[in-house]
N, C-alpha and C positions, 0 to 999 in steps of 0.2 A: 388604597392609594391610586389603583388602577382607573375607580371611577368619577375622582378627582380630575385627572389628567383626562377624560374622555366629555367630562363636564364641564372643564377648560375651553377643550377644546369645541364643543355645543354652542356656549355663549361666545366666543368671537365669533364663531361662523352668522349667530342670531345675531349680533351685533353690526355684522358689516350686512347681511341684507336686509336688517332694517334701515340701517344707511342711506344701502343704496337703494333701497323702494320704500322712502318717507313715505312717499307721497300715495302708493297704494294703501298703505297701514293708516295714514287719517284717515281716507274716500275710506274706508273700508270700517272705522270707527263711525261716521257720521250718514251713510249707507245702513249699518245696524241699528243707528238708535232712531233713524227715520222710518223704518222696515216695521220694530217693535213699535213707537209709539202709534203707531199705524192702525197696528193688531191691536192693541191696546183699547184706541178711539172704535176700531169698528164692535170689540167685544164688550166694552163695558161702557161707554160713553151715553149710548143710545137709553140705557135705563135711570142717567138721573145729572144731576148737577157733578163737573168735575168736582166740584171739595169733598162733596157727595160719598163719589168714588175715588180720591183718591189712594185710601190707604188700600181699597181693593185693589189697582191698578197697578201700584208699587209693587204687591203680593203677586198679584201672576205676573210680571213683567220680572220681577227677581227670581220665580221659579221656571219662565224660560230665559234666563241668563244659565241659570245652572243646570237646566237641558242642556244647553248647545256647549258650554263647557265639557260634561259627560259626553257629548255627538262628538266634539273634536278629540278630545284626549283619547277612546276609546278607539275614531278612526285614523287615530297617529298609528297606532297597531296592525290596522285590519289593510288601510290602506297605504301607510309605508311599508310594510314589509311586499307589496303587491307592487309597486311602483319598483323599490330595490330590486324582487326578484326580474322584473320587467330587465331590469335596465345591468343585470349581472351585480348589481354594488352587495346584493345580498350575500354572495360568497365571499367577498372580499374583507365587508366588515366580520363574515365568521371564521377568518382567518387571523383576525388581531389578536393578540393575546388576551382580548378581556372581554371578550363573545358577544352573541346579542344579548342578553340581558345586562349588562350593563351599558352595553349605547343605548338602549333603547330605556335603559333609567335615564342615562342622561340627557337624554334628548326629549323624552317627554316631559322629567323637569321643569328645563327650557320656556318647552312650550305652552306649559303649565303656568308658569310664572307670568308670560308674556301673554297668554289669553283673560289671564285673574287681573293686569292690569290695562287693557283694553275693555274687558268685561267691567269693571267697575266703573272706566268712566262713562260708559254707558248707561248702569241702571241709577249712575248721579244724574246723569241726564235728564233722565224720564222721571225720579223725584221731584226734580227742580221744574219739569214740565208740568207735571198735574198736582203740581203745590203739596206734593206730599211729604212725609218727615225720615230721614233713615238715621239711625242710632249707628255710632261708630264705635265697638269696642274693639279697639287692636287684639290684644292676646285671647279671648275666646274666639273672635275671628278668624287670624294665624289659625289658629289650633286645630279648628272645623275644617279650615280649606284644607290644612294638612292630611287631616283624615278623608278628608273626599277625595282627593289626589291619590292617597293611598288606596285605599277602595277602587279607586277606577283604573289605575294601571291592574292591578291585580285582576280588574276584569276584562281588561284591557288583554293583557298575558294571554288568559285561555283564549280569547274568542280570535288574538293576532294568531295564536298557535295554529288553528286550525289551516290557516293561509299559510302555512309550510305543507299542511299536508293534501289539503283539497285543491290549493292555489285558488282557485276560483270562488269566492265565498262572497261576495259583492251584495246578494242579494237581502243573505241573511243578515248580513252587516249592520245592511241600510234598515232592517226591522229594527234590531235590537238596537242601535244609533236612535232611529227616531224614538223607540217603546220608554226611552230614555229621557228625551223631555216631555212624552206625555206623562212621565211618572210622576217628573219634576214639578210641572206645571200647576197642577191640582193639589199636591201634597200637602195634608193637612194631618195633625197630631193624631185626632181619632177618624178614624175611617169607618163611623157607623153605617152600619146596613148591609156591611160587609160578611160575608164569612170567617168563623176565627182563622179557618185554615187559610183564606185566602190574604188575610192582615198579617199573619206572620210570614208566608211568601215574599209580601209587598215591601214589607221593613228588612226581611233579607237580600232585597237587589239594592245595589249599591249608593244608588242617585237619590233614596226615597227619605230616608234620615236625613241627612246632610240638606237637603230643603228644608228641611221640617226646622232642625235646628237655626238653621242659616237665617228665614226669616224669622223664627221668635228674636235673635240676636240682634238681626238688624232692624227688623221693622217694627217690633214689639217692646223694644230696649231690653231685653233677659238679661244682658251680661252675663256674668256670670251664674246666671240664676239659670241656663240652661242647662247646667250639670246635673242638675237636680230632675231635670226632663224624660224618661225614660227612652225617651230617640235616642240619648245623646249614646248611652250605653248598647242599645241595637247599633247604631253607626258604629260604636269601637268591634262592635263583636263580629260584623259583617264587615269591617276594615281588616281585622284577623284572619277570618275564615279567606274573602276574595285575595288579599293578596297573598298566602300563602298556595292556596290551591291552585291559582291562577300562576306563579311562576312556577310548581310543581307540574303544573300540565303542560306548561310551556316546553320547559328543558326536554321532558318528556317526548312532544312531538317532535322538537328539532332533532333530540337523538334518532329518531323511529327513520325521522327524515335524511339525516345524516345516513344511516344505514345502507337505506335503502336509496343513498343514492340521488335523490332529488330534491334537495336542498334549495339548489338556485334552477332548477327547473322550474317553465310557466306554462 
């Protein structure tokens, strides 16, 4: 009930400063889709006829949508909780009754929600740009983004945890943030030439599935024929593993932190 009322309370807050910054939230939608179809033209454009490439372009342009997805969610963690502890709010919200991990469910939600649809009319954009085709299945769509959402708070958890305890983690952030859309970007079902040990690595970080899945569904039409994908079951089982470990190490640091005292220290 508790995270009901704190995810209430997320969405009016997201609701009145979309409000009142309309107008940074379009510039900021038509900014991204000028930025990508950019990257787009200068990466693939040059080796042939748009129709050519299109369905290539739609394919990297949909797996950096689902980088910077993974970039934001992940630094809703690393760098909110750096900003709160900055500004003292961080002790305050771990004085409410229903701790940081559930604001920090509810507030990634949010913003989850609110980046999935920014981010879509985006790579509509860039389809409708290089005449390419995107396949819309609502509920294995849902479903995928649910599991990538999952997945990524979960890794989201460990890596914000650390930022109660080191405080200062900026740098490693900003790796694993960007190592996150290059996972995206390229992801492709098989990854020949690879090492096995190195392919089963790459299917257990969290962004690498949920690409793979996301474009057979959209840009391949799979529907529902992508259950039958062997990603899709890496994605449940790396949605498993990061979110559980990942609020386990969490609570963990904030107790360690609690302890010892410097919780809202920076």
């Amino acid at each position: 009930m508790g995270f009901f009322l704190v995810l209430k309370a997320e969405i009016v807050r997201g609701m009145i400063v979309m409000r009142r910054y309309w107008f940074a939230s379009l510039t900021g939608i038509f900014i991204g889709y000028g930025m990508l179809l950019m990257l787009i033209q200068a990466l693939m454009y040059g080796r042939g006829h748009i129709e050519d490439m299109a369905e290539q372009a739609v394919d990297g342009g949909l797996g950096f949508i689902i980088g910077i997805f993974a970039f934001g969610i992940v630094g809703l963690f690393t760098q909110g909780l750096q900003g709160m502890a900055r500004t003292g709010e961080l002790e305050q919200v771990c004085m409410s009754p229903h701790g940081l991990v559930t604001n920090f469910l509810a507030r990634s939600l949010v913003a989850a929600v609110s980046s999935i649809v920014s981010l879509s009319i985006i790579i509509a954009l860039i389809a409708w740009s290089v005449e390419g085709t995107l396949h819309f299945a609502p509920l294995p769509t849902v479903l995928l983004l649910a599991l990538t959402y999952l997945n990524l708070i979960g890794f989201g958890f460990m890596v914000g945890g650390l930022v109660l305890i080191f405080k200062q983690t900026g740098q490693i952030a900003m790796i694993i943030r960007l190592a996150m859309i290059g996972l995206a970007f390229p992801a492709q079902e098989s990854l020949e030439g690879w090492p096995i040990s190195l392919r089963v690595i790459v299917h257990v970080l969290p962004v690498t599935n949920a690409s793979i899945c996301l474009k057979e569904v959209l840009i391949d039409g799979a529907g529902w024929a992508v259950f039958e994908n062997y990603a899709f079951y890496f994605l449940i089982l790396s949605c498993l593993l990061w979110t559980t470990l990942g609020i386990a190490c969490f609570r963990y640091m904030e107790n360690w932190s609690r302890d010892k005292g410097t919780l809202g220290a920076y």
